[in-house]
C-alpha positions in Angstrom: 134.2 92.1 98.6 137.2 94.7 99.1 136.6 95.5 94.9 132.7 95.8 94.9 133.0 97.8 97.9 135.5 100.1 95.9 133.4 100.0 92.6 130.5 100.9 94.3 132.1 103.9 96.6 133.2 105.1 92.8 130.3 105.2 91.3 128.5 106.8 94.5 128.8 110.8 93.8 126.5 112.0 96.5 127.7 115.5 95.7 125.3 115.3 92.2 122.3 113.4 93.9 122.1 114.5 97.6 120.8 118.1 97.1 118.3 117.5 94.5 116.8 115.4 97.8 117.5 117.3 100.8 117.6 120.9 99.2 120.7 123.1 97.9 122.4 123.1 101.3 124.7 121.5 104.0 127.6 120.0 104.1 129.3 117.3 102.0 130.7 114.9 104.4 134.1 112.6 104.0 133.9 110.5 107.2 131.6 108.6 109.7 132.1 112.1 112.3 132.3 115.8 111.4 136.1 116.5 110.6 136.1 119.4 113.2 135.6 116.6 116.0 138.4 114.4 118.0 139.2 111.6 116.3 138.0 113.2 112.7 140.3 113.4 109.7 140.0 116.8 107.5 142.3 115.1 105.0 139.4 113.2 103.6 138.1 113.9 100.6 135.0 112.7 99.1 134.7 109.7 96.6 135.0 111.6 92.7 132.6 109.6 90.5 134.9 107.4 88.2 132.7 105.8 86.1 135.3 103.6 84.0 137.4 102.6 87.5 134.0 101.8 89.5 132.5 99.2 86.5 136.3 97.7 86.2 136.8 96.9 90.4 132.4 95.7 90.0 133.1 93.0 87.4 136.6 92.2 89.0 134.8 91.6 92.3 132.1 89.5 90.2 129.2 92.3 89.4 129.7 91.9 85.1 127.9 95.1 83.5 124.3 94.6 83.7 125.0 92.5 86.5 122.4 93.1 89.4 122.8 95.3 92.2 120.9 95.4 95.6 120.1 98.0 97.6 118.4 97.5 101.0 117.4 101.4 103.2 115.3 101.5 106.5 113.1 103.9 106.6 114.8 106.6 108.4 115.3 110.6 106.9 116.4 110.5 103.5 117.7 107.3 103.3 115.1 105.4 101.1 115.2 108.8 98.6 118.8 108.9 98.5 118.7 104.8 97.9 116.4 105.3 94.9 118.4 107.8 93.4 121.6 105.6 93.5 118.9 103.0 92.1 118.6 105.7 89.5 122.1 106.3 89.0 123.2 102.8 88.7 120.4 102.1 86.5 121.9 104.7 84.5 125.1 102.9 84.2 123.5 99.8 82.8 123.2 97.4 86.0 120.3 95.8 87.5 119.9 97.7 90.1 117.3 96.5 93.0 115.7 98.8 95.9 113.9 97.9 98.7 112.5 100.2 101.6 111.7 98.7 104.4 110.4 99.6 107.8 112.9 99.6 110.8 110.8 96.9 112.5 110.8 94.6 109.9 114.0 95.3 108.5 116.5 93.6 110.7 116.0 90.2 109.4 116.3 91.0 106.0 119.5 93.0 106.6 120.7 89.6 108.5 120.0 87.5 105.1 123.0 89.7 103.5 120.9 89.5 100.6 122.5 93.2 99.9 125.1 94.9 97.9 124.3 98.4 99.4 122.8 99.0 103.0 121.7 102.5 103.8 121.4 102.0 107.8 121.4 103.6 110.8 125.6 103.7 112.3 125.5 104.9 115.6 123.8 107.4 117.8 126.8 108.2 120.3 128.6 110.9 119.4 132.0 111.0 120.5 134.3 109.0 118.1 135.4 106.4 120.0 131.7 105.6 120.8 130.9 106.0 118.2 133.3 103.7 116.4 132.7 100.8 119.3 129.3 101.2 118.7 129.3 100.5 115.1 132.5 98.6 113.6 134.1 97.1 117.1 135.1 93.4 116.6 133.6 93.1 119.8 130.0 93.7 118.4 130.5 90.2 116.9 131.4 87.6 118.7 132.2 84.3 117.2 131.6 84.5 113.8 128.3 82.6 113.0 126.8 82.3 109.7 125.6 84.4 108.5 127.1 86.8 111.2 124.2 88.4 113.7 126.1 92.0 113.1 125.2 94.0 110.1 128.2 96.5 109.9 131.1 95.3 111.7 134.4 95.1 109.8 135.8 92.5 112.1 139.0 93.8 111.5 142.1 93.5 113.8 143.8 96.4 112.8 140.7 98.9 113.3 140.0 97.4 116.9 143.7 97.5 117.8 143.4 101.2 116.9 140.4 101.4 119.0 141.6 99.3 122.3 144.3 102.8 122.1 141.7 104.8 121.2 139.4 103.7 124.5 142.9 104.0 126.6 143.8 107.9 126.1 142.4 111.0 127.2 139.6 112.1 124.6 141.2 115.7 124.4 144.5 114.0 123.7 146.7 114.2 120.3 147.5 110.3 120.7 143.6 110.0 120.7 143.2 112.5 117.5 145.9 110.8 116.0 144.1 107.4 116.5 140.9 108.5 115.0 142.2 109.7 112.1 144.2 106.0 111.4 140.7 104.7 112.2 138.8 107.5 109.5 141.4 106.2 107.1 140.3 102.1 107.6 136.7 102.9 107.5 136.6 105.3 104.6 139.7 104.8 101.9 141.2 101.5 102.8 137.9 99.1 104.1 135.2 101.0 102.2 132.9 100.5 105.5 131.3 103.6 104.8 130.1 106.0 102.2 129.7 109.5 103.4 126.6 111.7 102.0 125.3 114.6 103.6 124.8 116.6 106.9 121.1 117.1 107.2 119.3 119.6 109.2 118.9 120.9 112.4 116.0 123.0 114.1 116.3 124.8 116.9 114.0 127.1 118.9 115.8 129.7 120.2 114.5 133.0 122.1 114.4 136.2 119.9 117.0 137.8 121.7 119.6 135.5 121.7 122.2 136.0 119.5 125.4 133.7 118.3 124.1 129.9 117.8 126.6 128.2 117.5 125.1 124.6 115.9 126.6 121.5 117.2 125.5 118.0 116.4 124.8 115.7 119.5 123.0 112.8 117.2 124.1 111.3 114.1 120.7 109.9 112.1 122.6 107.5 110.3 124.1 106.2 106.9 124.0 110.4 105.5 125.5 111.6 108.9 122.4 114.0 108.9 123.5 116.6 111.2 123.7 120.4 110.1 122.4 121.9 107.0 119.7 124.5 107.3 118.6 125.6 111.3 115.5 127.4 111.4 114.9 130.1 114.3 112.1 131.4 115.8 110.5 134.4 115.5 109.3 134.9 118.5 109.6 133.1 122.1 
């Protein structure tokens, strides 16, 4: 699992296939919460397509070249355009690759078949990073492990909920709790693979014309492409 996961974060490059989606704009982003944020890591960087690296880790963690490759989206913004282009991409490269786009309310049981390689689904929509973490990849979420698991995303992971129980027990303003999201950025990005960042999306807002000095700020996440900032319209009039 840990080398498909890697293979397949390799051979993501949302930096080539994003835009030609949501438009020439936005930002690239590295982790599950804007890098500005408590608990966000700038350090990330985003995936660099290794084409050579990502087949190597696939075959090692049993996708051969040609092999088939499944992606599963819910319907939600951008997600089943951006899962067709990696469908594209990976088609590209010579695999199988399989798409499916399914509707929110019908998609929960296939996601619970884990009949999936790549699930483009909705994370979270708290928006602090603790909450946002507990919401999503808390060990918690679980339970006891059935089979398949009801969860579709946690890592069950020790050493990420450790890192959260300290998280949950300091002051959100804190540099313990800063210093705690960043170990958990680092799990869930560069040493699980739980994640692959794309793209902030867009935001509109009204505003009166004689207000001056928006400053944008993203209160929820839409999922998978942590859509949250790219273009902001403002009125022209009240």
């Amino acid at each position: 699992g840990q080398k498909v996961r890697q293979g397949l974060a390799d051979l993501w490059n949302p930096e080539e296939a994003i835009p030609h989606i949501i438009g020439d704009f936005g930002k690239l982003s590295t982790q599950p919460i804007p890098d500005w944020m408590p608990g966000g890591d700038p350090s990330l960087k985003p995936w660099p397509f290794k084409e050579d690296e990502g087949k190597r880790l696939l075959a090692e963690g049993g996708i051969p070249a040609g092999g088939v490759i499944k992606i599963l989206a819910t319907d939600r913004p951008y997600m089943c355009q951006v899962g067709a282009a990696y469908q594209s991409k990976l088609h590209d490269l010579g695999y199988d690759a399989q798409f499916q786009c399914l509707q929110p309310e019908v998609a929960v049981k296939s996601v619970q078949n884990y009949d999936w390689d790549v699930l483009l689904w909705r994370n979270s929509a708290d928006t602090t990073a603790i909450r946002h973490y507990q919401g999503t990849w808390s060990i918690g979420l679980a339970g006891d492990p059935p089979a398949p698991p009801d969860d579709v995303s946690t890592l069950r992971d020790p050493e990420l909920q450790g890192i959260l129980d300290k998280m949950s027990a300091s002051p959100a303003d804190s540099p313990a709790y800063a210093d705690l999201g960043k170990q958990a950025a680092q799990i869930l990005v560069t040493k699980q693979i739980a994640t692959l960042p794309g793209y902030f999306d867009t935001a509109r807002i009204a505003a009166r014309n004689n207000v001056h000095g928006i400053v944008v700020s993203p209160e929820v996440y839409f999922g998978f492409l942590y859509n949250a900032m790219g273009t902001v319209w403002k009125s022209k009039s009240q």
